[in-house]
C-alpha positions in Angstrom: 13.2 -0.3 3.6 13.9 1.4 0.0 11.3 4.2 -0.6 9.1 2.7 -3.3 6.7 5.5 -4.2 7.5 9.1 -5.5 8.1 12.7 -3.8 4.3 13.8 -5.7 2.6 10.4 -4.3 4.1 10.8 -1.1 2.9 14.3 -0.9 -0.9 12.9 -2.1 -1.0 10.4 0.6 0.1 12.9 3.5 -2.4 15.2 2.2 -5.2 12.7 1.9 -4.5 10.7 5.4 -4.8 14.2 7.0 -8.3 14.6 5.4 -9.1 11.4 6.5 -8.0 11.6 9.9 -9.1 15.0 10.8 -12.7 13.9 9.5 -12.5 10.8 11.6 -11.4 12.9 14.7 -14.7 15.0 13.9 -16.9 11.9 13.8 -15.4 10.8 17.1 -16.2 13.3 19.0 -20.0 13.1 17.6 -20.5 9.5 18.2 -18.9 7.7 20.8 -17.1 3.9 20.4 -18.1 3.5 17.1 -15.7 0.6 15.4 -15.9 2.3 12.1 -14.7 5.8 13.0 -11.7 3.7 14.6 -11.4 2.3 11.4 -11.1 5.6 9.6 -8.9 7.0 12.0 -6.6 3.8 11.2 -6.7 4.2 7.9 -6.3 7.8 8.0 -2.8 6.8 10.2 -1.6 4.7 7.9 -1.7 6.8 4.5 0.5 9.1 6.5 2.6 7.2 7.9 3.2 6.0 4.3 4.0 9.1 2.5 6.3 10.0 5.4 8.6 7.4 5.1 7.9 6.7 1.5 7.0 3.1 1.2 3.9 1.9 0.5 4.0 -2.1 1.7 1.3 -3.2 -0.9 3.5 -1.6 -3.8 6.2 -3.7 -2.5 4.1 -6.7 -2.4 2.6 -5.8 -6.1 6.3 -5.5 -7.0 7.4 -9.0 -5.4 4.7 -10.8 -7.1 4.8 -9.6 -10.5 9.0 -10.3 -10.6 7.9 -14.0 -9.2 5.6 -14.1 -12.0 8.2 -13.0 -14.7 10.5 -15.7 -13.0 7.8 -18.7 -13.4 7.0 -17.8 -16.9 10.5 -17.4 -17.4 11.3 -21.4 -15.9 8.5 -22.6 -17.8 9.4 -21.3 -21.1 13.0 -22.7 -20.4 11.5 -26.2 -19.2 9.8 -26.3 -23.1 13.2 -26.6 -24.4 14.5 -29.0 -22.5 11.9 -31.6 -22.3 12.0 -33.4 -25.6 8.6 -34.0 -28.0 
């Protein structure tokens, strides 16, 4: 695992997970087993945990698909040549 997102995005996503989670902490304590305050919490988690380590798995996963893309434009454009008219 490469860190795919930069020192000010990582530093945005800390900041904003904290927001959410302490917000979702807040809510907890108000209303009791409520499925989308877990969800918040989650969510909060997670945008931390990214800009921690500095990889953000759906960049990655943007990044994947749009070199697979380059690469099947790439074979069709070849296959144009090949093929005769």
């Amino acid at each position: 695992m490469r860190p795919n997102i930069s020192i000010i995005n990582a530093l945005i996503r800390i900041t904003a997970g904290l927001t959410i989670l302490a917000y979702g902490t807040a809510k907890l304590t108000r209303r009791r087993c409520s499925n989308s305050v877990f969800f918040l919490i989650i969510i909060g988690a997670m945008k931390v945990a990214e800009g921690i380590l500095r990889f953000c798995p759906m960049t990655a996963l943007g990044k994947k698909c749009m070199i697979m893309a380059d690469k099947h434009d790439e074979e069709d454009s070849f296959e144009e040549y090949i093929q005769p008219s």
